[in-house]
N, C-alpha and C positions, 0 to 999 in steps of 0.2 A: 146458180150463183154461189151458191155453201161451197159447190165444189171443187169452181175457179179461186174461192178466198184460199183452202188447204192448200188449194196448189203455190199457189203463191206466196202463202206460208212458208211452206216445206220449200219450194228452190230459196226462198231467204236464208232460212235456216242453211240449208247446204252450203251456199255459198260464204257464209261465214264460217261454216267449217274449213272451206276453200281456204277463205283468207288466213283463216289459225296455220294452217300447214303451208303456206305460203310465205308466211312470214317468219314463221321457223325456218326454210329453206332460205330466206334471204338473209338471213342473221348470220350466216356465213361466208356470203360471198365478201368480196373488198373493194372496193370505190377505187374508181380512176384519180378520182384528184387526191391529192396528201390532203393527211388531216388537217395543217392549218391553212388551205385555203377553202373560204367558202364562197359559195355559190347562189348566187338569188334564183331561184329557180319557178317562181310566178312572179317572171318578167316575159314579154313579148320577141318574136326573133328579135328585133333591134334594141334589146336589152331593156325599155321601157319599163318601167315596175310597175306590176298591175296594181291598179287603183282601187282596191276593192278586197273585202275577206279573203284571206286563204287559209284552208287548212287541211288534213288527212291525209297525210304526205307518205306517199309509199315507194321503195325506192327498189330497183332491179336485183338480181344477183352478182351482176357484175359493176352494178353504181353506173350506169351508164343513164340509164334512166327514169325520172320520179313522175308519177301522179299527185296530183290533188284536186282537192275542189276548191275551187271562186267564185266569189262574187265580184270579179270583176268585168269590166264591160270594155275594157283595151287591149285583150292579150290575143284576140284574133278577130280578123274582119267581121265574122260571121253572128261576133255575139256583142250586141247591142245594147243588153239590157244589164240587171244585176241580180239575174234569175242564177243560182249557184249551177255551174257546170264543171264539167269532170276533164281537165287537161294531161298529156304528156308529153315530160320536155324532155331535147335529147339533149344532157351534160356537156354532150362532146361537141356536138354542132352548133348547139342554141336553138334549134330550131324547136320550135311546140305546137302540138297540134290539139284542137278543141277535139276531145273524144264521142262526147255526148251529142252527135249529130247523127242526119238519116241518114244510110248507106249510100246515099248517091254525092255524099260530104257535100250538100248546099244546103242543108237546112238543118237549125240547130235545135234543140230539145225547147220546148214552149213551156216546163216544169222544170223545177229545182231536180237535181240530180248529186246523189252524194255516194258512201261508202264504195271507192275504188280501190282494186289489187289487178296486179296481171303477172304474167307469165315469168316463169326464172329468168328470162331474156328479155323481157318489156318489152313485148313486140304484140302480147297481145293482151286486151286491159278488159274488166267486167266490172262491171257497175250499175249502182240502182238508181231507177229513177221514176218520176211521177209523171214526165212525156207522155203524151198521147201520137205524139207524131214522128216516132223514129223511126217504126214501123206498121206497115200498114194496117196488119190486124188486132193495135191494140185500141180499145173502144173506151178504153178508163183513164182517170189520172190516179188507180192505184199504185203503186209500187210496182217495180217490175225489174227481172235483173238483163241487163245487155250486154251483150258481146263485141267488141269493138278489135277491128282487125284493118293494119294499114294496106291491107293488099284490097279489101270492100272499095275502098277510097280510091286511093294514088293509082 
């Protein structure tokens, strides 16, 4: 049990190393749209504003596309409640997808889930969470970091 808690420590810890160099890495790329337009970006494909907290907004290298976390329960079919889950929206499309679900994308995280970053291209996103059900062998509602990939899904 000691030695599942280190572990779980230490991938935190990494992963926030992750996020440090990550976000150093995206602090130079440049956003698609001009400075003065802005963008609601926890709003639902049909532009809907979610109804609910958002925050921890992280955005790609090329500004195509952001993370965050919500509390809201409109910005996809799938999430019902106002348990905080982890989204990414594509800028260019509008389209957003609930992150924090199980790999077969039917089922969405039963815990709050927060601190997301992903990939220089936002294509791939990591985040923590207290789910017990996103995959199969985790038995806790400790913490835990997940790996989220549109090709598991689509």
């Amino acid at each position: 049990m000691r030695k599942s808690r280190t572990l779980r420590v230490a991938a935190f810890f990494a992963m926030m190393a992750m996020l440090a160099v990550m976000l150093q890495l995206q602090l130079g790329g440049t956003a698609n749209a001009a400075p003065e337009d802005n963008i609601l970006a926890s709003a639902a494909d049909d532009g809907t504003q979610g109804n609910g907290f958002s925050t921890a907004p992280r955005i790609s290298t090329d500004g195509r596309y952001v993370t965050f976390a919500s509390e809201s329960d409109n910005l996809d079919p799938l999430d019902t409640d106002t348990i905080r889950d982890i989204y990414r929206k594509d800028l260019q499309t509008g389209d957003i997808a609930l992150v924090s679900v199980a790999a077969d994308g039917t089922t969405k995280g039963n815990q709050g889930s927060t601190v997301a970053t992903m990939s220089a291209d936002g294509r791939y996103v990591i985040f923590r969470s207290q789910a017990d059900n996103l995959v199969l062998a985790d038995t806790s509602t400790d913490n835990d970091i997940f790996w989220y990939s549109p090709d598991k899904i689509e």
